[in-house]
N, C-alpha and C positions, 0 to 999 in steps of 0.2 A: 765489630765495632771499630773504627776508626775514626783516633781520638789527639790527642798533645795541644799543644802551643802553640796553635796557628790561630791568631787574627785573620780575616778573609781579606781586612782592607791591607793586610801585609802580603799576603798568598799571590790577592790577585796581582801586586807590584812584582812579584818573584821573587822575593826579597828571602834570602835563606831560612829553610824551615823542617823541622822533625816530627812528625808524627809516630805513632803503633797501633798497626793494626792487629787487630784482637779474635780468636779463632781457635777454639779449643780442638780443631781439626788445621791442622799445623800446613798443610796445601793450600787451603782457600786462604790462609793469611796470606801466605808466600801469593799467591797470584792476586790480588789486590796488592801487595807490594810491590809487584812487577809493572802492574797497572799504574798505578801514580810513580813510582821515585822519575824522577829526574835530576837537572842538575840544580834544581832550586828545592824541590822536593825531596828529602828522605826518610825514607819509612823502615820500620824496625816491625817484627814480629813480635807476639804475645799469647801464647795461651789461656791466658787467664783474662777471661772476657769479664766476669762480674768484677773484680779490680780494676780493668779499663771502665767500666761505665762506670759504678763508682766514681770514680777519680771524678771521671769528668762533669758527674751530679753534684757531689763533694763541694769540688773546690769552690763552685758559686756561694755557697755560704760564706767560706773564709771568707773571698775574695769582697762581698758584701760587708763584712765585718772590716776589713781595711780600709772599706770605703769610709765608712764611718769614723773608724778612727782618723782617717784624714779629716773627716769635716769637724771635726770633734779641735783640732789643730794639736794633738799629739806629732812625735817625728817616726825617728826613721827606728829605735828602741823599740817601741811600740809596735810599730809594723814587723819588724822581725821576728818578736816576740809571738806576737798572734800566729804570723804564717808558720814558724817551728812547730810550738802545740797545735795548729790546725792541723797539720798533715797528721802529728802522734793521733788526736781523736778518729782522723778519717780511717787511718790502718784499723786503728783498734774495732772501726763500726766494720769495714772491709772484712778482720778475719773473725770476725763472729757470722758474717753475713758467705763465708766459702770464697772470700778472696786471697790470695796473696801478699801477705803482708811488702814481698819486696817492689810491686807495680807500684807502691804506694812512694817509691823513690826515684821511680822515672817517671818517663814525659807523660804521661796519662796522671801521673801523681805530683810531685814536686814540681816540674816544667809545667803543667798547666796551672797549676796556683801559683806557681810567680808571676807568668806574662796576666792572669788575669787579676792579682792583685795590687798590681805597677803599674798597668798600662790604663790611660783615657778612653781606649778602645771597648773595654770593659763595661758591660751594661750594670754588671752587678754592682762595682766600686762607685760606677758614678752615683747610682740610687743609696750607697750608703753613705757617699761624701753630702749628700743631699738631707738623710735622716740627720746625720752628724751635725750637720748644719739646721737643726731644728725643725724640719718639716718633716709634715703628717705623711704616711705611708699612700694615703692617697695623693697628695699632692706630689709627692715624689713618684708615681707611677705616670700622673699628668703629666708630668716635665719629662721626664724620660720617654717617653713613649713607642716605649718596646716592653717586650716583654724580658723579664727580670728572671730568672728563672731561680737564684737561689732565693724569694720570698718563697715561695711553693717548695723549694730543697727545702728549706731551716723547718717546716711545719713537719713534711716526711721523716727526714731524719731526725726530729726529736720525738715524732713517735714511735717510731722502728726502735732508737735508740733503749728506750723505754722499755720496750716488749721486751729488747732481745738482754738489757739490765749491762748495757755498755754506757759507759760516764763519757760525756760530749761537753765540757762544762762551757768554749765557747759554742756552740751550737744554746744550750739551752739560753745564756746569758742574749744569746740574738735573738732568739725565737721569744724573751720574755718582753725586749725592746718590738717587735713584729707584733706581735698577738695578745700580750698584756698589757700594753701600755707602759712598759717599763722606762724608765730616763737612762739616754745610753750613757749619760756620764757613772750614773750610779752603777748602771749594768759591765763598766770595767772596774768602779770600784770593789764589787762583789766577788768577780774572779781573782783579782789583785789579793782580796783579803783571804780567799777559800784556805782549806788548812794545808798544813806540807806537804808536800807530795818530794819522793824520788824521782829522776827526772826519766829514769826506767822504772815503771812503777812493774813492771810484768816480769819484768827481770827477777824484780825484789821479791816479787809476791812467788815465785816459781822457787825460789831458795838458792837463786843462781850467784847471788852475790852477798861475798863477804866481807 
């Protein structure tokens, strides 16, 4: 797998960019990294290929949920807000799922949910600034007219989630605006409200902290 924070329409400008390539056989990474890096190009190895795909299935949800929150006219609180807890949920779905929790902090994990939760280049933010802004999930596929890919992530991962009894609270809070019909204003005021939580909840529950 070979994955990160590369927009194509920045790539093909040359414009400086980090990828990792993912290879549980530690040669074929390295030789696809020898393949691409250049001087606009640089690629990182990874064995842990189900955290790179992950990451890079993952972060289309968050990065949809941002979008929303923009069309919603929340700021920049907001937004950092979501992408912190989004990356905690993705780890958490990652090491139930045989990932590495720490892929879930590099480019396959945090660097690709930021450039895809910030940038216009983003299919997924623009179709949630678009929900945000009051329109039907159909109309919003009209207008956009590409393919979305965290509408079909937010369905997967909230039933995987499910199965495997990992808590995704923004995922489910998307999935309930996507496929219930829920109001996305209401659907932040419900995570807003949700009960306390430690902000290491695995930490707590493990007996790590005093």
């Amino acid at each position: 797998a070979l994955s990160g924070p590369s927009h194509a329409e920045e790539v093909s400008k040359f414009m400086p960019t980090t990828l990792v390539a993912a290879c549980e056989e530690i040669e074929y990474a390295q030789k696809v990294q020898d393949i691409f890096m250049s001087p606009h190009l640089r690629v990182y190895t990874n064995p842990d290929i189900i955290g790179v795909e992950l990451g890079g299935a993952l972060k289309n949800i968050i990065a949809f949920g941002a979008g929303m929150c923009d069309g919603l006219g929340y700021g920049d609180n907001t937004k950092a807000a979501l992408m912190t807890r989004g990356i905690a949920e993705m780890g958490r779905l990652g090491v139930a799922m045989g990932a590495n929790v720490n892929t879930f902090t590099g480019l396959a994990g945090i660097g690709d949910l930021i450039v895809t939760c910030t940038s216009m280049h983003s299919r997924n933010r623009r179709a949630g600034i678009l929900m945000g802004q009051g329109k039907s999930l159909q109309e919003t596929l009209d207008e956009v007219q590409m393919v979305v890919e965290g509408i079909t992530a937010t369905e997967v991962a909230y039933k995987v989630s499910r199965e495997l009894n990992v808590d995704m609270p923004i995922t489910e809070a998307i999935y309930s605006v996507l496929y219930q019909g829920a109001n996305p204003n209401e659907a932040v005021r419900d995570l807003m409200t949700r009960s306390k939580k430690h902000e290491m909840e695995e930490v707590v529950n493990n007996g790590l902290f005093k």
